[in-house]
C-alpha positions in Angstrom: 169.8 8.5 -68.2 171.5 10.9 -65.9 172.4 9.8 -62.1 170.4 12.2 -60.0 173.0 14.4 -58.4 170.3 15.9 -56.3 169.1 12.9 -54.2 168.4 13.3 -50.1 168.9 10.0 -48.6 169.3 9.1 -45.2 173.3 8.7 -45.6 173.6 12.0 -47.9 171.6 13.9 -45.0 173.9 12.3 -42.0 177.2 12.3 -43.7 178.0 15.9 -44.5 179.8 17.9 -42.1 179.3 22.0 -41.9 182.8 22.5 -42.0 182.8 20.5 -45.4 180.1 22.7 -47.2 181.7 24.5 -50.1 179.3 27.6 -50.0 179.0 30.0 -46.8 175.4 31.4 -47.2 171.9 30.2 -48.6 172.6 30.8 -52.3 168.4 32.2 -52.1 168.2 34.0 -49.2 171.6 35.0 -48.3 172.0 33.7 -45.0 174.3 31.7 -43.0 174.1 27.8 -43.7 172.6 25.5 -41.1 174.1 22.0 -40.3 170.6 20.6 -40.7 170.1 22.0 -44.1 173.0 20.3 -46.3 173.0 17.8 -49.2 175.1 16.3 -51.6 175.3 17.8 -55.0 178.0 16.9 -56.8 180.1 14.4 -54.6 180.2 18.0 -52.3 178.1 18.9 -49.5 176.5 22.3 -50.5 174.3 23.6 -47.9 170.9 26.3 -47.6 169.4 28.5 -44.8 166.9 25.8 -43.5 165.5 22.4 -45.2 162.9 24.2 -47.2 165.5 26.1 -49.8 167.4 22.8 -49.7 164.6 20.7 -50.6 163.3 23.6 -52.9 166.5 23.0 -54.8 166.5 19.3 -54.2 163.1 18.8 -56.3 163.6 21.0 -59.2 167.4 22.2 -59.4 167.2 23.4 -63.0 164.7 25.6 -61.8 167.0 27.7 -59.4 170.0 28.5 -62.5 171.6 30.6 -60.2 171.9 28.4 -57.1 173.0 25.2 -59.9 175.6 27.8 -61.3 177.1 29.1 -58.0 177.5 25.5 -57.0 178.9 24.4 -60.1 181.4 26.9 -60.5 182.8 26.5 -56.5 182.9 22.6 -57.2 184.5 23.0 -60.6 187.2 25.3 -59.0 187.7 22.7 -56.3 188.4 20.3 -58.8 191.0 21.8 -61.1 
């Protein structure tokens, strides 16, 4: 079984900082983040235009390929 890399918690909705968010804008609608709308994907805070696209994404990640795939190639240049 895989860990879920999508989980909102209390700590994973306190913890991350704007300044920390790997992506700019909402990967669906295009605009700025918002400090209340990150989460933890990856070990990295990735972060949407307002809760409902980050908890859109939250439930059913596989469903938005394009948001999963932006995020995944930011992180995995981060990490090599």
């Amino acid at each position: 079984m895989q860990p879920n890399l999508f989980e909102i918690t209390e700590d994973s909705m306190t913890d991350p900082i704007i300044n920390d968010c790997i992506n700019p804008t909402c990967p669906f609608s295009g605009e700025p983040v918002e400090a209340g709308s990150l989460m933890q994907y990856r070990g990295h805070t990735v972060g949407f235009c307002n809760p409902d696209c980050r908890d859109k994404f939250a439930a059913n990640p596989d469903g938005y390929k394009d948001a999963k795939a932006l995020f995944d190639e930011r992180i995995d240049d981060l990490e090599t």
